[in-house]
N, C-alpha and C positions, 0 to 999 in steps of 0.2 A: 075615430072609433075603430077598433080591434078586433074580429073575430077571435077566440080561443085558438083557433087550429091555426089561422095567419098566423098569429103572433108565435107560436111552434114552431111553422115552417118558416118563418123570419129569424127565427133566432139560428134554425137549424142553416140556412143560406150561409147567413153571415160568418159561423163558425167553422164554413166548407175553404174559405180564404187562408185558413192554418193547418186543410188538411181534412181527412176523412172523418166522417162524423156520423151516428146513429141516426138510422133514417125512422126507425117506429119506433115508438114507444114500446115494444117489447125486447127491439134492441140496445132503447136506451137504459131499461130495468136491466137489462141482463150484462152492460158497463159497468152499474154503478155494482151489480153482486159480486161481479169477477173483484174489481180492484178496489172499489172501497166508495165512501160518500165523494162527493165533489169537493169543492176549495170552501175555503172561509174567506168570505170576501166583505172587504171592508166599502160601502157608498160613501163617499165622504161629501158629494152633491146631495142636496135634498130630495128624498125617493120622489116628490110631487114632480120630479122633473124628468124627462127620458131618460135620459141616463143613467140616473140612478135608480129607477126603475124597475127598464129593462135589462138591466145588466142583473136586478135581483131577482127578476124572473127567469134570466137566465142560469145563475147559480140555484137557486130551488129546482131547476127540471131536472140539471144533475144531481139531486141530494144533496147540495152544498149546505152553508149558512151564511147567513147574512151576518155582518158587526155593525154596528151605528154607533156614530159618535154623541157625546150626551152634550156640549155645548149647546146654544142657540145660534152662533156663526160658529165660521170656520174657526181652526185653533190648530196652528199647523206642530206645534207640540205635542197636542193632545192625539191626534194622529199617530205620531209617531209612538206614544206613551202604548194607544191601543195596538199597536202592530205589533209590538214587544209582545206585550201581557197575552194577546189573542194567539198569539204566531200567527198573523195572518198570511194570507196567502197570495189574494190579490185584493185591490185596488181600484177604485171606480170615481174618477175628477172630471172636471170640466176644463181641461184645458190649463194656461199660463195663469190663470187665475187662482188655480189652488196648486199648482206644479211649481211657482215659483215663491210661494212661503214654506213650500216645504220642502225646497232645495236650500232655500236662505235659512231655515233651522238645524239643517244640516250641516250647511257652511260655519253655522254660529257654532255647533255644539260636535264634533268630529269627535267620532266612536260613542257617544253618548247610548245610542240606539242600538239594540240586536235586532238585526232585519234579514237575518239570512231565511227567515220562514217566508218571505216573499220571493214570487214567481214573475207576476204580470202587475203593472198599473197601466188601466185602460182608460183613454181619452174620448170622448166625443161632444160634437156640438160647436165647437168654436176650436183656432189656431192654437197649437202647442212645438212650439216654437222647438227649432233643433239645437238652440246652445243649451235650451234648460234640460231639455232630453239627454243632452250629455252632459251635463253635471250630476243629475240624479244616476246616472251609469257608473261615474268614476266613486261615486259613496256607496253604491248597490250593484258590484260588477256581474251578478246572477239574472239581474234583472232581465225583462223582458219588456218590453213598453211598447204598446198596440195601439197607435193613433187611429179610429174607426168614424171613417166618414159615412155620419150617416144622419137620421131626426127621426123626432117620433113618427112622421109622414112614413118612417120605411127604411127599413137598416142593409145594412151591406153595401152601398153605395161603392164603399172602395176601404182598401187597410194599408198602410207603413208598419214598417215596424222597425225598432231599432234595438238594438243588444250593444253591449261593450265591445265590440266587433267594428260597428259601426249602423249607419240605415240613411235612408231619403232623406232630401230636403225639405223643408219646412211647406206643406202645403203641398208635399207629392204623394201619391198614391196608386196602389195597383187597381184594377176597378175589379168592381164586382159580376159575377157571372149573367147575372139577371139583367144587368144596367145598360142601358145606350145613351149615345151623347146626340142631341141631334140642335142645328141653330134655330134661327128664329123665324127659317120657312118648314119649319117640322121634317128638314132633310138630318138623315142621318152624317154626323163629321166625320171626315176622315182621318186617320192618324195620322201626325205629322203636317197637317193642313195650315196649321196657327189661325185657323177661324173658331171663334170664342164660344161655348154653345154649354146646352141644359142639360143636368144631369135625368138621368130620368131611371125609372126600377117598377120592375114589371113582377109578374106572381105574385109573392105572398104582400098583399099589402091590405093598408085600414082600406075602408066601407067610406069614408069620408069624415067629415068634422059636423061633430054634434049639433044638428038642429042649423047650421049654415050652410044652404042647398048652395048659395052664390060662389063661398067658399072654395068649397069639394070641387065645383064644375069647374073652378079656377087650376086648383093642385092635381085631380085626378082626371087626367083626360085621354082618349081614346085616340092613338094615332096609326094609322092602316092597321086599325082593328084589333089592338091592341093595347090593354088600358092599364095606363103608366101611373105612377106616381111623381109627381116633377116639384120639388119643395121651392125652386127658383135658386138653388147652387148653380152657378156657372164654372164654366173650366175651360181649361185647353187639353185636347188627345195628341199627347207627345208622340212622334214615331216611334218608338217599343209599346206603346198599348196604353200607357201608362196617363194618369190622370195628374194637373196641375190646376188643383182649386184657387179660383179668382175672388169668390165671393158670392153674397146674395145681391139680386138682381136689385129685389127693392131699396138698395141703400148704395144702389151705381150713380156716380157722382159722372153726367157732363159737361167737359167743360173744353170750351172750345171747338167743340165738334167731336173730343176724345172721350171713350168711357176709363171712367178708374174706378176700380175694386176696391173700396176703402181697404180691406182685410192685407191687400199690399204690401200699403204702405203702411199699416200699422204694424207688420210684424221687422218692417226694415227700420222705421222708428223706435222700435222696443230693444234691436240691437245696438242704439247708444247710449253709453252708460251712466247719462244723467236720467234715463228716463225706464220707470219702473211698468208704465200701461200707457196706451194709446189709445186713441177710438178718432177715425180719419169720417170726416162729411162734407157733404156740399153744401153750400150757401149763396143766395142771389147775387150776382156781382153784375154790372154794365157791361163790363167788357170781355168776361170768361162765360157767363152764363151761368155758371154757378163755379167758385172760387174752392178749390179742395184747402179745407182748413182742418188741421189737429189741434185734439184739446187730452191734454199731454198729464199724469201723475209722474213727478219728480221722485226719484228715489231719497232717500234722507239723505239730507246732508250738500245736497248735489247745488251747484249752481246752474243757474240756466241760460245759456248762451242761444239766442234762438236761429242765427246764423250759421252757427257750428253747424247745430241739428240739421239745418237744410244744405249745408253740406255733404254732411253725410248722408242724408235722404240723395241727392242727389250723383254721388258714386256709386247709386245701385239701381235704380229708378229711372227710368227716364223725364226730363226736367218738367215735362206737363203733370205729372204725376207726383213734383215736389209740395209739398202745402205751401200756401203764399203763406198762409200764419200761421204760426203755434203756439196754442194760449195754452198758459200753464193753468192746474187748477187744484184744490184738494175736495172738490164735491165727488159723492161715489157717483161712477158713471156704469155700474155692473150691477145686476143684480145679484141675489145671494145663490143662484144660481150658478154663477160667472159669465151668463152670456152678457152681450154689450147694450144698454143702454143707449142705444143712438138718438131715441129725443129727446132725453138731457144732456147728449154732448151737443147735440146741433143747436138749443136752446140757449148751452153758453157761448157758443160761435156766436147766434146770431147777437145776443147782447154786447158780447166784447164790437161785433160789427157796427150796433148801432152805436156806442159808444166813440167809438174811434169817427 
């Protein structure tokens, strides 16, 4: 739950990471008179969802407009058909999920689309991977592409960005001004420390989750007097300042005595090219305590070598953090959202488990 003015100074936070930005509403009226309305911004996520949302509340504060797609899923053509026709201008996805049909339409159809009316496609919610970030650059060298860590718990957490230039790795970020990292004795981390800790964002934040006191008391809590919003993002504070997202807490697989971030390994799995989505879980094993298992979408056409795969998991990873299995599957493991489905990927683990 949102206050009207939160959700203002949240938005106003988040957009201080690209620079200076109208702190009243009488400087923000007096923006939009000088130089004109805001962007046309295309939600290609369904608005019920943060992202697409808040990114539409953010283009209406500037005078923007909103574009919506009329399909009922996604339709990475039709996308591209409205970008044309609208000139739009930016872009609002959820990550690999909608970033990599619409680089593979791209791939399929080269020069098909006039996209030079585009500025920004902005990401939030889930991994968005930096080869796909760089293909959508080499077809849209203007672009501008805003990875924004953040939930509806509370935005600005932290920003990448990348241009045809170049930008971060997959899962780096500059952090947000609001934001502290602290571990799991509520001490603040240090930079450069490699002790694994919570994101947490302070100010403008919700009132808590609707009618769940248990909830709220969980996400929003008070530490030396001071009340956070903590979604259960974990990271690492690189020495330059810099943020290295691990994952959510509640879907930390361990095994052996070691934690793994599923989000890991699923984005070092999704760099081989038999495999088009990942989603990495644990499951009960005797002798690991819980076994990290992938359950894998094959790209077309692809054959599946499951050795191969953990080979390559295992040139980037280190070997506790290889999946012992990886079951292939074509049940959707995403919602239409794109966030991930982790109790129907762990449900096919645990079945191919009990099977085997």
């Amino acid at each position: 739950m949102w206050r009207h003015d939160d959700m203002r100074k949240a938005q106003l936070d988040a957009q201080k990471l690209l620079g200076p930005v109208p702190e009243t509403l009488e400087e923000n009226v007096a923006l939009i008179a000088r130089e004109g309305p805001g962007r046309r911004t295309l939600s290609s996520c369904p608005l019920m969802h943060g992202t697409g949302f808040i990114t539409a509340i953010g283009t209406l504060m500037s005078g923007g407009a909103i574009v919506t797609l009329e399909a009922w899923s996604f339709d990475a053509e039709e996308l591209w058909d409205t970008v044309e026709r609208h000139k739009v201008e930016g872009i609002a996805i959820v990550g690999d999920a909608f970033a990599k049909p619409m680089l593979s339409a791209l791939d399929d159809h080269p020069g098909r689309w006039d996209t030079s009316s585009l500025v920004t496609i902005l990401s939030s919610g889930v991994m968005w991977s930096k080869e796909v970030k760089s293909g959508l650059c080499r077809h849209i060298p203007q672009i501008v592409l805003m990875d924004s860590f953040g939930a509806s718990e509370g935005l600005g957490f932290g920003l990448a960005v990348t241009t045809a230039e170049g930008g971060t790795n997959t899962a780096k970020f500059g952090i947000g001004e609001f934001c502290d990292v602290f571990d799991e004795t509520d001490q603040k981390v240090e930079p450069g420390s490699g002790v694994p800790g919570f994101i947490a964002r302070k100010g403008a934040i919700p009132i808590g989750y609707y009618k769940d006191p248990e909830k709220s008391a969980k996400t929003f809590r008070t530490i030396d007097g001071v009340r956070y919003s903590i979604p259960g993002d974990w990271c690492r504070v690189e020495a330059d300042g810099s943020l290295t997202l691990l994952g959510r807490g509640s879907v930390c697989i361990n095994t052996a005595g070691e934690k793994v971030y599923p989000e890991e390994v699923e984005e070092v799995l999704k760099t081989h090219p038999a495999i088009g989505d990942a989603l990495v879980v644990g499951v009960p094993d005797d002798k690991w305590g819980q076994a990290v298992t992938a359950i894998v979408h094959l790209n077309d056409h692809a054959q599946f070598d499951e050795q191969a795969v953990k080979t390559h998991v295992r040139a980037h990873l280190a070997g506790y953090k290889t999946p012992k299995t990886i079951i292939p599957t074509d049940i959707p493991m995403r919602a239409s959202n794109g966030k991930a489905d982790y109790a129907t990927a762990k449900a096919i683990a645990e079945r191919s488990n009990v099977a085997t």
